[in-house]
C-alpha positions as CSV (number, residue, x, y, z in Angstrom):
1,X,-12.0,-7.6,-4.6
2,X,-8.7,-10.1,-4.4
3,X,-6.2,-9.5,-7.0
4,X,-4.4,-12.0,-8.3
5,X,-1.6,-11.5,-5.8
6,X,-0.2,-14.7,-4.0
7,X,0.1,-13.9,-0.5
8,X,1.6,-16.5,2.1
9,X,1.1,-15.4,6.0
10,X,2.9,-17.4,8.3
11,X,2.4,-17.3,12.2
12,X,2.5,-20.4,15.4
13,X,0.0,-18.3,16.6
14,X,-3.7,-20.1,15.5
15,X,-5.5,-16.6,16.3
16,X,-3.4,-14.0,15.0
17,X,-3.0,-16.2,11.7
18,X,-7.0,-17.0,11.1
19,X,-7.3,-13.3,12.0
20,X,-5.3,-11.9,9.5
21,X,-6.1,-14.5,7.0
22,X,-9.8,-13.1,7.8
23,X,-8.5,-9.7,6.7
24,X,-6.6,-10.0,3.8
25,X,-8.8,-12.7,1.9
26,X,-10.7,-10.5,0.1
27,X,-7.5,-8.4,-0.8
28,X,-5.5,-11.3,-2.2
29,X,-4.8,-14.9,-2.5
30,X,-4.3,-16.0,0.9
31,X,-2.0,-19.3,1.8
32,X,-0.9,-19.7,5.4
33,X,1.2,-21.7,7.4
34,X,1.8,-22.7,11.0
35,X,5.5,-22.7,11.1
36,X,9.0,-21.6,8.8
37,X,9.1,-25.4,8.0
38,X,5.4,-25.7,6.2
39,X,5.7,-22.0,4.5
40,X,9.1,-23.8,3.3
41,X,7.1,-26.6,1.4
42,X,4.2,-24.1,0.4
43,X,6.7,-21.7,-0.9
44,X,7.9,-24.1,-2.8
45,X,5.0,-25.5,-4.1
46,X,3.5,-22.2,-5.4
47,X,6.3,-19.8,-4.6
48,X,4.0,-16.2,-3.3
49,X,4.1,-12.7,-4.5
50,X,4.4,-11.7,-1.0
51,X,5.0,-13.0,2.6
52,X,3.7,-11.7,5.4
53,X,5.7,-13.7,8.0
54,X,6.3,-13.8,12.4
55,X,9.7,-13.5,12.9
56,X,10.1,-15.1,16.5
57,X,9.0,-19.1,16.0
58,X,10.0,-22.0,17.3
59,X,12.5,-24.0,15.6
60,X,13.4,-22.1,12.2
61,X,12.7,-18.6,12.5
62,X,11.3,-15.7,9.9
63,X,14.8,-14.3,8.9
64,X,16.3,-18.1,8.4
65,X,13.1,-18.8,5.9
66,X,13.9,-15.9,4.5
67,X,17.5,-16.5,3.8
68,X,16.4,-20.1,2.6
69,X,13.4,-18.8,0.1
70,X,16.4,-16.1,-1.3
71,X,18.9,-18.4,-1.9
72,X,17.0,-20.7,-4.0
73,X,16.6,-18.9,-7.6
74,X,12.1,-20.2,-8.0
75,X,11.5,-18.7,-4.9
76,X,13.7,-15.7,-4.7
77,X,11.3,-13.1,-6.3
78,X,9.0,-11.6,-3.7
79,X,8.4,-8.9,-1.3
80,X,8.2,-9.3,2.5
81,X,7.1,-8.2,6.0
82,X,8.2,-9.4,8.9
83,X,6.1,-9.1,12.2
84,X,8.2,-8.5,15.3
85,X,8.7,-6.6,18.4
86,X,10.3,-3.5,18.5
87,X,13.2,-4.9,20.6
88,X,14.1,-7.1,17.9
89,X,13.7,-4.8,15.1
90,X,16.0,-2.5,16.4
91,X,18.7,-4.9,17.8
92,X,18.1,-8.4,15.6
93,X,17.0,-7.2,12.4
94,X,18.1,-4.5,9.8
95,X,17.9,-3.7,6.5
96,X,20.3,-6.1,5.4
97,X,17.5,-9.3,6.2
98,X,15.9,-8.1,3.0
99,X,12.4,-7.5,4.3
100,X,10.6,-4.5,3.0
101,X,8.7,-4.2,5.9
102,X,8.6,-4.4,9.5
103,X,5.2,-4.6,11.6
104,X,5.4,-4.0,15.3
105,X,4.1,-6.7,17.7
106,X,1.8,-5.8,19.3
107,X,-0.4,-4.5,16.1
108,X,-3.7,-3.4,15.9
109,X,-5.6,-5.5,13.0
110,X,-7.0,-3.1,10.9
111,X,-3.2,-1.1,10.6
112,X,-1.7,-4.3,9.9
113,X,-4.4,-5.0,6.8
114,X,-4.0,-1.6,6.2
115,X,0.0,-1.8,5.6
116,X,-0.1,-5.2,4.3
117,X,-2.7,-3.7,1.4
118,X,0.0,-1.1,0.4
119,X,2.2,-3.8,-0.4
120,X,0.0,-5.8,-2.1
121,X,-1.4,-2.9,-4.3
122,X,2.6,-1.9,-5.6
123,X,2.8,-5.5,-6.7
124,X,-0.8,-5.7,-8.4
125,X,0.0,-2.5,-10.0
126,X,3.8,-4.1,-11.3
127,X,2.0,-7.2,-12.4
128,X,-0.3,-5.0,-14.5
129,X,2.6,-3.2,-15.8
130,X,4.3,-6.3,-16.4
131,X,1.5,-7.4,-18.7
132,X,0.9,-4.1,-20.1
133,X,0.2,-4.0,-24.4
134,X,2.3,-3.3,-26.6
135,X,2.0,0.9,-26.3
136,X,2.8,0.3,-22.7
137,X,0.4,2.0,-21.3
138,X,-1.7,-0.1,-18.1
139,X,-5.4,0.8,-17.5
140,X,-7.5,-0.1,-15.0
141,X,-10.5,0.7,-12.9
142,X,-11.0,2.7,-10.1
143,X,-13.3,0.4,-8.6
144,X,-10.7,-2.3,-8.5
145,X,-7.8,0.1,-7.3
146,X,-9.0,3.9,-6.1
147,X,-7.0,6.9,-6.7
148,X,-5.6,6.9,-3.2
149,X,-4.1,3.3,-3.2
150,X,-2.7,3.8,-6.9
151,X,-1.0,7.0,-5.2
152,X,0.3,5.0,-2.7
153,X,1.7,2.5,-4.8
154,X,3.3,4.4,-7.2
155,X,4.7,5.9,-3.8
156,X,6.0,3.1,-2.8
157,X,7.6,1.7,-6.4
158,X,9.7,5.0,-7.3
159,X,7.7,5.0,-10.4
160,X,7.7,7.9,-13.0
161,X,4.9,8.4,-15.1
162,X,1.7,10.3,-16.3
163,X,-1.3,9.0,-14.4
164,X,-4.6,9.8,-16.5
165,X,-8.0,9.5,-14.3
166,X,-11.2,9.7,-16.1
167,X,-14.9,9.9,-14.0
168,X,-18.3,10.5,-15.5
169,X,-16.5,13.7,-18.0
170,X,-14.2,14.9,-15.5
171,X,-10.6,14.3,-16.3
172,X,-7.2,14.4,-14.3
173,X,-3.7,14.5,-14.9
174,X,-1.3,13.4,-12.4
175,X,2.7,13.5,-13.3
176,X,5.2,11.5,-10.8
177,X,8.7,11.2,-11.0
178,X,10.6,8.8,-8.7
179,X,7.3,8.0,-6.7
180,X,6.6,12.2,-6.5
181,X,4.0,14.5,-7.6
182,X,5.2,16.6,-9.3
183,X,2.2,18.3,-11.7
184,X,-1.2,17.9,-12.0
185,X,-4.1,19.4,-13.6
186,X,-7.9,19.0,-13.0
187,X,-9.8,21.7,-15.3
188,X,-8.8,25.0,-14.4
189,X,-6.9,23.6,-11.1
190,X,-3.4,23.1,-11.1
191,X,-0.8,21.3,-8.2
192,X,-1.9,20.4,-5.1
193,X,-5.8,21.8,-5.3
194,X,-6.6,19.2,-8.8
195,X,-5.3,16.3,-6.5
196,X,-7.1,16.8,-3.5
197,X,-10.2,17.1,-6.1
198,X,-9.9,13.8,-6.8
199,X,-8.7,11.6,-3.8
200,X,-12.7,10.7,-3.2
201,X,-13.0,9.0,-6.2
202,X,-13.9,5.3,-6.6
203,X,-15.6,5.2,-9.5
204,X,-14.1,5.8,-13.5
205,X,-11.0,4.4,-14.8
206,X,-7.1,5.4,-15.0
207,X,-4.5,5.3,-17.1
208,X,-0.6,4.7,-16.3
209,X,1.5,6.1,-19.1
210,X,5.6,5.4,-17.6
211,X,6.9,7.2,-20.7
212,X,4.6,10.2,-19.9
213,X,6.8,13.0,-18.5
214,X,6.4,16.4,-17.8
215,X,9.0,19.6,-16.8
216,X,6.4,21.2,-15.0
217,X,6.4,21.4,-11.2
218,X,3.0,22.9,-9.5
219,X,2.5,20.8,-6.4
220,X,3.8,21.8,-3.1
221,X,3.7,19.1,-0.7
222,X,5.2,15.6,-1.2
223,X,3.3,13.0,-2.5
224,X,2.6,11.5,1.3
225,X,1.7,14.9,2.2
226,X,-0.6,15.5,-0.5
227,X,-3.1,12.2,0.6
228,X,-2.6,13.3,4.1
229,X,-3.8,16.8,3.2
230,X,-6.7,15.4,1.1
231,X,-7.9,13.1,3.6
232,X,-8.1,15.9,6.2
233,X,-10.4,17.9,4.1
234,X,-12.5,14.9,3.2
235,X,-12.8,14.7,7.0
236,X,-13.6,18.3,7.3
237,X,-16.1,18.2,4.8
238,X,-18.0,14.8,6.0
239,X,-18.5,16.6,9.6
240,X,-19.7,19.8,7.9
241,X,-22.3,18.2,5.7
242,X,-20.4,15.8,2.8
243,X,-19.9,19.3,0.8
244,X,-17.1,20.1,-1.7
245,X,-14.1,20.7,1.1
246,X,-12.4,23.6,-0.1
247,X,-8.5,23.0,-1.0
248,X,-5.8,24.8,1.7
249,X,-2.7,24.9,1.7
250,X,-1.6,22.7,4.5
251,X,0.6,24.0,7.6
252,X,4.8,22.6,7.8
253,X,3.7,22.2,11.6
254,X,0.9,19.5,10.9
255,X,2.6,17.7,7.8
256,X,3.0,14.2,9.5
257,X,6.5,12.0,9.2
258,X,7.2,10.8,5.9
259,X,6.5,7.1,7.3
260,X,3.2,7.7,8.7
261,X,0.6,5.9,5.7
262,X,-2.5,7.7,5.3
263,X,-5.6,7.2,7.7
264,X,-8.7,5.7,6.5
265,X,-10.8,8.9,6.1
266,X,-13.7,9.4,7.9
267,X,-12.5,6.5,10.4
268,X,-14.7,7.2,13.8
269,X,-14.4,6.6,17.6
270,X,-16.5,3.4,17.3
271,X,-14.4,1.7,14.5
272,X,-11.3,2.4,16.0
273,X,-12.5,1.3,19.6
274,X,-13.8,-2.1,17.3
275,X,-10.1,-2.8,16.0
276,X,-8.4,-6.0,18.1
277,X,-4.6,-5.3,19.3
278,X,-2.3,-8.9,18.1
279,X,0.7,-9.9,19.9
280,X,2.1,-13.8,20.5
């Protein structure tokens, strides 16, 4: 389901940009553009939520557009990724250009969509906030955003608050501080166990509460650690049978990097041998 997040994805490349528009249409409102100059004039037009932009292109390239779009206070509001090869990330580009993200050339498709959806998802979820009533408090539906992604979000934005999830009479409480787990409770399950409990849910409704606070600290692992976690033991229990998977404590050894977002879980051999590698 598209949110109402104004993406702009710019690319000279005609495949790689129908492609990705292909991708991301159903995840947001997709405008592209052939070249810095015509993303200029769209921009402008309708200035986007978020741009998704090639950084090597003939004639004015990502960073300059970007510097432009800044500098102009109706178009200066929005996040940004910038596709380009490793080479230039590490000697061109920095964190001074402002982008958010970076996306390796060559990419595969469905991590691209993947990384591009975490973005979009914090900026749905600040929208929401944004137009939150008057007791401040956002709800939603799982069905439009799933426990994962709202994780990831409120990952991504720093954001303390109490994160209430409600499915068919079961209930959760999830309490983050500065983007971190840092308590939660499902029934008689406390910390790390009550939120891998919950990770498979798509269905119900949540609640964000950002005066909710809590002095309580029952999780272990980090919040990137904790979906990593989960979505092993939703693995595990999809090749044992689709039964309950049974909460572990997971090993320092296997914890991934901090930077490393979640897999899809239960993502075979055949998808991933499906996926199309991008470059130009």
């Amino acid at each position: 389901m598209a949110t109402n997040v104004k993406l702009l994805v710019v690319d000279d490349n005609p495949m790689v940009l129908a492609m990705l528009q292909q991708a991301l249409t159903s995840l947001a409102q997709v405008t592209t553009a052939t070249d810095a100059a015509d993303a200029l004039l769209k921009a402008v037009d309708d200035p986007p939520d978020l741009l998704v932009c090639d950084y090597k292109m003939p004639g004015m390239d990502g960073r300059q557009l970007l510097e432009k779009l800044k500098s102009r206070p109706a178009t200066a509001n929005f996040s940004t990724m910038l596709m380009a090869s490793k080479a230039d990330i590490a000697e061109r580009l920095s964190p001074v250009d402002a982008a958010d993200d970076y996306l390796e050339k060559p990419f595969f498709l469905k991590d691209a969509t993947r990384r591009i959806k975490r973005l979009i998802d914090r900026i749905a979820l600040e929208k929401m906030a944004k137009t939150a009533p008057k007791d401040g408090v956002v709800r939603g539906s799982l069905s439009q955003m799933n426990v994962i992604d709202l994780m990831q979000s409120l990952e991504m934005g720093r954001k303390s608050c109490q994160l209430s999830l409600s499915n068919e009479g079961d209930a959760c409480e999830v309490f983050f501080a500065d983007g971190q787990v840092k308590h939660a409770t499902y029934g008689a399950l406390v910390g790390d166990e009550a939120v891998f409990k919950v990770l498979r849910w798509t269905g119900g409704n949540f609640q964000l509460d950002f005066e909710g606070k809590t002095d309580k600290e029952t999780t272990q692992l980090n919040t990137q650690g904790l979906l990593m976690e989960g979505l092993r033991l939703l693995d595990e229990s999809s090749r044992d049978g689709g039964g309950e998977p049974e909460p572990e404590a997971a090993p320092a050894a296997t914890a991934p990097p901090p930077s490393a977002p979640p897999s899809t879980a239960g993502r075979g051999r055949r998808e991933e041998e499906e996926d199309v590698l991008l470059d130009g």
